[in-house]
MARPABA-889630 format. One line per 3 residues: number of its first residue (from 1); for each residue x, z negated, y negated of C-alpha. Coordinates in nm, 3 decimals, decimal comma. Layout:
NUM> X Z Y ~ ... $
This chain:
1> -3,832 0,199 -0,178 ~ -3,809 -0,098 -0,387 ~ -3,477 -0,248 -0,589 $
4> -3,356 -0,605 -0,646 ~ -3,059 -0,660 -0,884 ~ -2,871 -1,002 -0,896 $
7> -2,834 -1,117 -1,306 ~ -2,850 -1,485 -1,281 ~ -2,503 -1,556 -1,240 $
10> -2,260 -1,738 -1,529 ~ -1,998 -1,473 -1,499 ~ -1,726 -1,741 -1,520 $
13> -1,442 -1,513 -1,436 ~ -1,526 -1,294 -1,705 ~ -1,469 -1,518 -2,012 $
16> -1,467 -1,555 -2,344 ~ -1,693 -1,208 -2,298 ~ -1,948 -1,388 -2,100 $
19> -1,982 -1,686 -2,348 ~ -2,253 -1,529 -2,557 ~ -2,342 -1,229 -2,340 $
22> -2,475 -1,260 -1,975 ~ -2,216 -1,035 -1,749 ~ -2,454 -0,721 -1,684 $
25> -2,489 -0,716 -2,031 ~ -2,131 -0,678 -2,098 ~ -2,105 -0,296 -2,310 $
28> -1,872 -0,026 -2,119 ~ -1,901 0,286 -2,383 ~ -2,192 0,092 -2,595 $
31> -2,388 0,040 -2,341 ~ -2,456 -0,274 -2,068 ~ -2,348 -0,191 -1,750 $
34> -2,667 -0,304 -1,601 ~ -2,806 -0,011 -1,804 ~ -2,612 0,224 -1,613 $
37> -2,772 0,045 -1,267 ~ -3,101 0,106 -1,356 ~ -3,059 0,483 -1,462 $
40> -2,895 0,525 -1,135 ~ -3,164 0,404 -0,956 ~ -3,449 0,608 -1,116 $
43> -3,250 0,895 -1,027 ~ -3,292 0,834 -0,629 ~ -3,689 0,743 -0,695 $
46> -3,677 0,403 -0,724 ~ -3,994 0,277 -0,944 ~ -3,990 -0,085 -0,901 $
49> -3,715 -0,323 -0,991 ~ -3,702 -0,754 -0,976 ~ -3,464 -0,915 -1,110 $
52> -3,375 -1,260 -1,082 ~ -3,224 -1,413 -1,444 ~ -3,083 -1,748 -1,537 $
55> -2,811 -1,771 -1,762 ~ -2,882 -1,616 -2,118 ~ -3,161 -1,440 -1,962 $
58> -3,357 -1,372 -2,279 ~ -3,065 -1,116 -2,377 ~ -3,155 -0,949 -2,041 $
61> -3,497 -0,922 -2,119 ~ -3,480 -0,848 -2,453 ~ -3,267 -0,543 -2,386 $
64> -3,499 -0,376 -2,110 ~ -3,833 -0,515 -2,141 ~ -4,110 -0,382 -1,881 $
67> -3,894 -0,073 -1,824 ~ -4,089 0,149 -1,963 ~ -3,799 0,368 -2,152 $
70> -3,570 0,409 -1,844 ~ -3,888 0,535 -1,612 ~ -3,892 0,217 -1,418 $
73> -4,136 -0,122 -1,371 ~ -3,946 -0,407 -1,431 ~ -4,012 -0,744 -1,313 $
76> -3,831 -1,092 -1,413 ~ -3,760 -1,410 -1,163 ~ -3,630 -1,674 -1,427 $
79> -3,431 -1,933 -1,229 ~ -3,466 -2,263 -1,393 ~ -3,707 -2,527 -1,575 $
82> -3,805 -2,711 -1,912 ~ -3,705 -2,995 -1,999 ~ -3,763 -3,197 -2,290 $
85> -3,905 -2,853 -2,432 ~ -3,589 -2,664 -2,380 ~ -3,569 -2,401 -2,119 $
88> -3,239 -2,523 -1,844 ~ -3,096 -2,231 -1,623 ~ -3,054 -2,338 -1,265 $
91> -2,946 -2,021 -1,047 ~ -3,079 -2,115 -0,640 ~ -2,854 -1,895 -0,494 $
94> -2,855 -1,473 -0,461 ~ -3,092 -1,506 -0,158 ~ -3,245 -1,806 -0,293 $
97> -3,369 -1,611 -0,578 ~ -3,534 -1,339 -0,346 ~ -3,712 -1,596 -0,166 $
100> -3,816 -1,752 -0,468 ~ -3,956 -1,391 -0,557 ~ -4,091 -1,326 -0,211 $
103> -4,295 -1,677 -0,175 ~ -4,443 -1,615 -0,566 ~ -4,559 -1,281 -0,504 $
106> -4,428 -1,080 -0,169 ~ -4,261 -0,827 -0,378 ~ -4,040 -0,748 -0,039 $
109> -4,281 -0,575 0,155 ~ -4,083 -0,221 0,220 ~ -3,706 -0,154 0,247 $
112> -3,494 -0,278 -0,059 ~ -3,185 -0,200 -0,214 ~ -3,044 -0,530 -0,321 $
115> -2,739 -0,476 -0,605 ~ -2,532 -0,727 -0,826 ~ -2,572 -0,656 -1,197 $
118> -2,221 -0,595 -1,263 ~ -2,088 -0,306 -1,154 ~ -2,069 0,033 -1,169 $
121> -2,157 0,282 -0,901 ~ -2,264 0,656 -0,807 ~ -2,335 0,556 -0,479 $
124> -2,577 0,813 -0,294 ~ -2,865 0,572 -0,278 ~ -3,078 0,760 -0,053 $
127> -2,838 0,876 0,162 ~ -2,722 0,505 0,244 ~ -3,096 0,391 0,263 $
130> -3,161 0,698 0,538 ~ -2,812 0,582 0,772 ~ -2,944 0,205 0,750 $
133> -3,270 0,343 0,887 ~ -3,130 0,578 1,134 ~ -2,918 0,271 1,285 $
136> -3,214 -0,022 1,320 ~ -3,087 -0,216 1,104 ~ -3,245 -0,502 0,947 $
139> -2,975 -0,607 0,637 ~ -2,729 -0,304 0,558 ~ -2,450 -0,424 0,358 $
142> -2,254 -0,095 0,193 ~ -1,873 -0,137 0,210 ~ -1,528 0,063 0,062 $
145> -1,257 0,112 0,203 ~ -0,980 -0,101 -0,061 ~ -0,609 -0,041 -0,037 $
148> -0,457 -0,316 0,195 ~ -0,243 -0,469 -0,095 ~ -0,559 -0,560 -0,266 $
151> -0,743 -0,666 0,021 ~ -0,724 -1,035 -0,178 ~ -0,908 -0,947 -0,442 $
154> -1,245 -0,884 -0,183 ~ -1,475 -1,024 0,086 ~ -1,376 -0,802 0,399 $
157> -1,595 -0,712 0,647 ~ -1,507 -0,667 1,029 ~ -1,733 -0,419 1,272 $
160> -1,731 -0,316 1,627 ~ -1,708 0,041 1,680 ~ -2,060 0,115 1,651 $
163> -2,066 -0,001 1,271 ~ -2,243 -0,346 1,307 ~ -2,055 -0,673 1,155 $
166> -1,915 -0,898 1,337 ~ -1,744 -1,113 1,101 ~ -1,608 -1,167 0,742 $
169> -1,291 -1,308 0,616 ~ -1,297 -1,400 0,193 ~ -1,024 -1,301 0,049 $
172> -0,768 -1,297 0,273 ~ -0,409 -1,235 0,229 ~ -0,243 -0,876 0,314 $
175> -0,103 -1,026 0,635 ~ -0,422 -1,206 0,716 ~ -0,626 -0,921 0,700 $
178> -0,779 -0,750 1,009 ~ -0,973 -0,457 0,847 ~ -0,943 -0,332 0,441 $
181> -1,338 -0,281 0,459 ~ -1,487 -0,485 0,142 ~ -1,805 -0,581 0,063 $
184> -1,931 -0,380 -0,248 ~ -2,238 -0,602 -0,373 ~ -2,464 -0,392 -0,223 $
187> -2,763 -0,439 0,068 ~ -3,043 -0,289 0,247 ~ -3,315 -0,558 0,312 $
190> -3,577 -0,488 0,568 ~ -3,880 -0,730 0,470 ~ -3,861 -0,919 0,762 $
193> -3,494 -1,056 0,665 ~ -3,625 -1,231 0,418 ~ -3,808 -1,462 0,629 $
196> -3,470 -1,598 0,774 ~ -3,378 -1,751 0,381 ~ -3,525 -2,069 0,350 $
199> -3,766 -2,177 0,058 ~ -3,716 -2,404 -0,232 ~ -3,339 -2,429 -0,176 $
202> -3,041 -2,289 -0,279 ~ -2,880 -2,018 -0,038 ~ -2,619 -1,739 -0,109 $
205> -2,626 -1,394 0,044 ~ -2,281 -1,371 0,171 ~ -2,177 -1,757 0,259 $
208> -2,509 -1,876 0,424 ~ -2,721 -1,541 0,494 ~ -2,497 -1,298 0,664 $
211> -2,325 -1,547 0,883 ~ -2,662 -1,638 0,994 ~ -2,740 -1,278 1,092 $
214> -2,387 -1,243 1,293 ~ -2,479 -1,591 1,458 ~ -2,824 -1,488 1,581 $
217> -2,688 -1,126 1,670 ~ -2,900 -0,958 1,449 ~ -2,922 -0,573 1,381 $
220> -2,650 -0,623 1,075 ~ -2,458 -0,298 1,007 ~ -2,193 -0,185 0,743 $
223> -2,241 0,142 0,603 ~ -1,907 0,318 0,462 ~ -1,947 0,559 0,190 $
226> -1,715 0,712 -0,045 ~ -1,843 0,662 -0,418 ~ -1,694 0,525 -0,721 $
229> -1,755 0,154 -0,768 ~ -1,636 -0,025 -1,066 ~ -1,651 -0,417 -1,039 $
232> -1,526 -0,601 -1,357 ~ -1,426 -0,912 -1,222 ~ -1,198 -1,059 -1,460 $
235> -1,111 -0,959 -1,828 ~ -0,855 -0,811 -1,752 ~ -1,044 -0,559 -1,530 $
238> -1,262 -0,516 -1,864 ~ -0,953 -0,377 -2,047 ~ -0,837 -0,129 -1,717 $
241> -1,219 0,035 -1,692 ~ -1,198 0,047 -2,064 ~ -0,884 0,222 -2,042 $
244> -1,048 0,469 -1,770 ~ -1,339 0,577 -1,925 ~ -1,213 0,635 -2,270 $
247> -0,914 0,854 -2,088 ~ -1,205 1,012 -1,873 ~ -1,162 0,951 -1,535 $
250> -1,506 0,890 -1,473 ~ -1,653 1,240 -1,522 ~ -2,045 1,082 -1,460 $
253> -2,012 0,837 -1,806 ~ -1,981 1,014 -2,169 ~ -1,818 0,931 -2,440 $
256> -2,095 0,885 -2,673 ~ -2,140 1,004 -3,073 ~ -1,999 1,299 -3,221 $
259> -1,645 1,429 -3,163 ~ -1,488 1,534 -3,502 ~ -1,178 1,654 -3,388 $
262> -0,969 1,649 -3,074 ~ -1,011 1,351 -2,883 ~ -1,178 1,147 -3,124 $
265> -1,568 1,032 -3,133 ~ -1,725 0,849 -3,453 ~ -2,089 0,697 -3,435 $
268> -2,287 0,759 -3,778 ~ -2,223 0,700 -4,154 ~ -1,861 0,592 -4,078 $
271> -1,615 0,565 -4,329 ~ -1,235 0,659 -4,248 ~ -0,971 0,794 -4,537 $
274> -0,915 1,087 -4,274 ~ -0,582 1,187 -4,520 ~ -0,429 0,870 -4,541 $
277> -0,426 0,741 -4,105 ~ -0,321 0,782 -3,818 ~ -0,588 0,845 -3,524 $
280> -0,467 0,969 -3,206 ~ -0,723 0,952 -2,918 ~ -0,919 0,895 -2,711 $
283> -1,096 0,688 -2,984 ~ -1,444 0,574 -3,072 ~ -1,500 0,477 -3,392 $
286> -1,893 0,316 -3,395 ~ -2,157 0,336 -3,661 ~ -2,100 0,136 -4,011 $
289> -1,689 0,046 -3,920 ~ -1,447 0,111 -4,190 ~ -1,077 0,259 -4,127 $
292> -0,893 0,203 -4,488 ~ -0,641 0,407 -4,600 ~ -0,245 0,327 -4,434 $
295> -0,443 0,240 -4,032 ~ -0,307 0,345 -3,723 ~ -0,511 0,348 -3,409 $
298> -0,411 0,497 -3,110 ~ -0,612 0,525 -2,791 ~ -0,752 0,459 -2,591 $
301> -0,927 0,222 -2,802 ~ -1,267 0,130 -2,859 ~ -1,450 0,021 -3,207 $
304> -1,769 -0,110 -3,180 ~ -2,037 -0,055 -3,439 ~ -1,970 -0,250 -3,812 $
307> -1,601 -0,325 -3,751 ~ -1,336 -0,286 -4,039 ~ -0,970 -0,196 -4,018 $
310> -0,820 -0,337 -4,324 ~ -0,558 -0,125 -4,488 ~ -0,200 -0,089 -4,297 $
313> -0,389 -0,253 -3,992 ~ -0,286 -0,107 -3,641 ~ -0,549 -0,123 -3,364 $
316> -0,343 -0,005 -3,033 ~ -0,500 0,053 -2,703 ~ -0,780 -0,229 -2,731 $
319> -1,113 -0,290 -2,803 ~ -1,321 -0,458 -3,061 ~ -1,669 -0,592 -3,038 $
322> -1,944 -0,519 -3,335 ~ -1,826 -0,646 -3,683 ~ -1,462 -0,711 -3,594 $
325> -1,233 -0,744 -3,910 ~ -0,867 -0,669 -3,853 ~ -0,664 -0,773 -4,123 $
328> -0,453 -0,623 -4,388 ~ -0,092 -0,474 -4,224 ~ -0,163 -0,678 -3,901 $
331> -0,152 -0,501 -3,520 ~ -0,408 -0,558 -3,248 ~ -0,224 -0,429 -2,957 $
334> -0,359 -0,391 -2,626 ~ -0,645 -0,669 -2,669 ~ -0,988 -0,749 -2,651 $
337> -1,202 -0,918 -2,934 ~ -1,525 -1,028 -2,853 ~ -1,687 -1,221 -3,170 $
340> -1,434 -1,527 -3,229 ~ -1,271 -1,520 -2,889 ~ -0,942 -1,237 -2,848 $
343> -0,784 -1,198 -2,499 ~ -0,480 -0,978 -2,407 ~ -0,495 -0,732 -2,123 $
346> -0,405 -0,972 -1,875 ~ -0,679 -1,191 -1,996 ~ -0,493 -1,489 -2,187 $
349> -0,680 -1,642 -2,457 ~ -0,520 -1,573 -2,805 ~ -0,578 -1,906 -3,014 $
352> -0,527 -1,957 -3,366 ~ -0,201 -2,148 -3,332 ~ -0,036 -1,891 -3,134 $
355> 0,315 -1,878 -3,239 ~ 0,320 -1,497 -3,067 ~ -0,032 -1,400 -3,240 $
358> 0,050 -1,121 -3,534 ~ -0,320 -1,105 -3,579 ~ -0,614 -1,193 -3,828 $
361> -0,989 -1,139 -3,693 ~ -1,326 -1,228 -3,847 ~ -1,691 -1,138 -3,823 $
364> -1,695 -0,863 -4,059 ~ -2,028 -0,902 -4,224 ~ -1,882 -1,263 -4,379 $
367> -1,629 -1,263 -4,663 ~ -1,321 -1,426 -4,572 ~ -0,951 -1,555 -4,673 $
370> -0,690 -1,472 -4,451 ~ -0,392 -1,756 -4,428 ~ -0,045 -1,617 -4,458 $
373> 0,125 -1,679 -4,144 ~ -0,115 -1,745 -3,843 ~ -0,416 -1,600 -3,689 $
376> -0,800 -1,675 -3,796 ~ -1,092 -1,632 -3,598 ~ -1,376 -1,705 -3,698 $
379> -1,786 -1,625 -3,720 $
């Protein structure tokens, strides 16, 4: 069994973190969540991965090469062109981009697990892959049951009794909805559905490729497993999962580095005035960051690697990108800093002129001077 995973998207929903970072590269616990995606898969056998890339794809590439240190073969579809010398992303669609893959080198020729980028699962792979084979299907699309008051947030999916689609409604309202079934991201592709995307054009996966299948009556089924799925579809998501996995609740991630006392993790060669703060978890502290004497922080907050809590600077319930500089006696509370761009939990920009903003944030590996009475952010 083969893998595809979708990367080529902008991530629009997701900014200011998808600005300089494409959205399965965005870290949960230090790490992209993409990376978590491809260690899942090697666990249920899979050896060969495409994936198609677009937007900031070098940061993609960079990050996982050939595959070779995650026990997998990875293989790149860029979507886009040069022009005038510089490379121009130009996404053709999520079954586009398979097409694209399939007329360049028939990569589809056995059954493939086709998964977005940007989410989180423990999904039984092989499991799934054996129930789409026991049924005939051709395309498989794995769905969740969602509570019906966020049935809004998600494309739903309606079946017969027998478990094969028969239609979709996109985001419908609680009162619209017939069925609380939602469409995960994830697909089984027999080779031969591949043939029904058309070449050298753009064409999406769920608005042009599964109503084709219902149209023609095609062996389409929905498979319904329990498993933990964590989508981040808007900041403000970001900030919940964040909130989640440094509490815990997802048993299969660890906290990474070392924990030095109850509740509290700290990467290597840190340098905290352990006597003079405050540090309730959970907390991670990364490698290089500085807590001066007088800090508070109080979890569940993250600190990425190089940061520097200036002294009598509170960092409450957020979390800071690499080489984040809170200044002197100002509070961070419940936000998300990501280079020069800060968002609260509900995912409104914090600009400089903010008459609400009590906070001061730089790149910490630049010297800088802090105004008096207004926020800075700058690289």
């Amino acid at each position: 069994m083969k893998a595809m995973i979708l990367a080529a998207g902008k991530g629009t929903r997701v900014r200011p973190l998808t600005y300089e970072l494409p959205k399965p590269m965005i870290p949960l616990l230090g790490k992209p969540v993409m990376a978590y995606l491809i260690e899942h898969l090697v666990k249920h056998n899979i050896s060969e991965v495409m994936i198609n890339v677009s937007y900031l794809h070098e940061k993609i590439q960079q990050y996982f090469g050939d595959g070779h240190r995650f026990g997998i073969e990875i293989g790149y579809s860029f979507e886009g062109d040069i022009s005038n010398g510089k490379i121009i992303p130009s996404p053709v669609g999520s079954a586009g981009g398979m097409r694209k893959i399939q007329d360049f080198g028939g990569f589809f020729n056995e059954t493939t697990i086709v998964i977005c980028g940007d989410a989180i699962i423990d999904l039984d792979i092989t499991a799934a892959v054996a129930e789409h084979r026991k049924s005939g299907a051709l395309v498989s699309l794995v769905a969740k049951e969602v509570p019906m008051d966020k049935v809004s947030d998600y494309g739903i999916v309606l079946t017969d009794d027998d478990g094969k689609i028969i239609s979709f409604q996109e985001k419908p309202s609680q009162t619209e909805a017939r069925s609380n079934l939602a469409s995960t991201g994830i697909y089984i592709f027999e080779p031969e559905a591949i043939d029904l995307i058309p070449s050298d054009s753009a064409f999406d996966i769920g608005s042009d490729l599964f109503p084709l299948l219902v149209e023609k009556k095609l062996p389409f089924y929905a498979i319904n497993q329990q498993f933990n799925w964590i989508d981040i579809g808007l900041v403000s998501d970001y900030w919940k999962v964040m909130q989640q996995l440094l509490r815990g609740e997802v048993p299969s991630m660890k906290m990474p580095g070392k924990q030095v006392k109850p509740g509290v993790w700290v990467g290597l060669n840190v340098h905290i005035d352990w006597q003079n703060t405050i540090i309730q978890g959970p907390v991670y502290i990364g490698s290089g960051s500085r807590i001066d004497k007088g800090t508070e922080i109080l979890g569940p907050t993250w600190i990425s690697d190089g940061c520097h809590v200036q002294r009598g600077g509170r960092v409450i319930r957020s979390v800071l990108f690499e080489y984040t500089r809170v200044g002197q006696d100002y509070c961070f509370e419940e936000m998300v800093v990501c280079g020069e761009y800060c968002v609260d939990k509900h995912g409104r920009m914090i600009h400089v002129d903010d008459d609400a903003c009590d906070l001061i944030w730089s790149d910490a590996r630049e010297k800088v001077i802090y105004p008096t009475n207004y926020a800075q952010a700058r690289l």
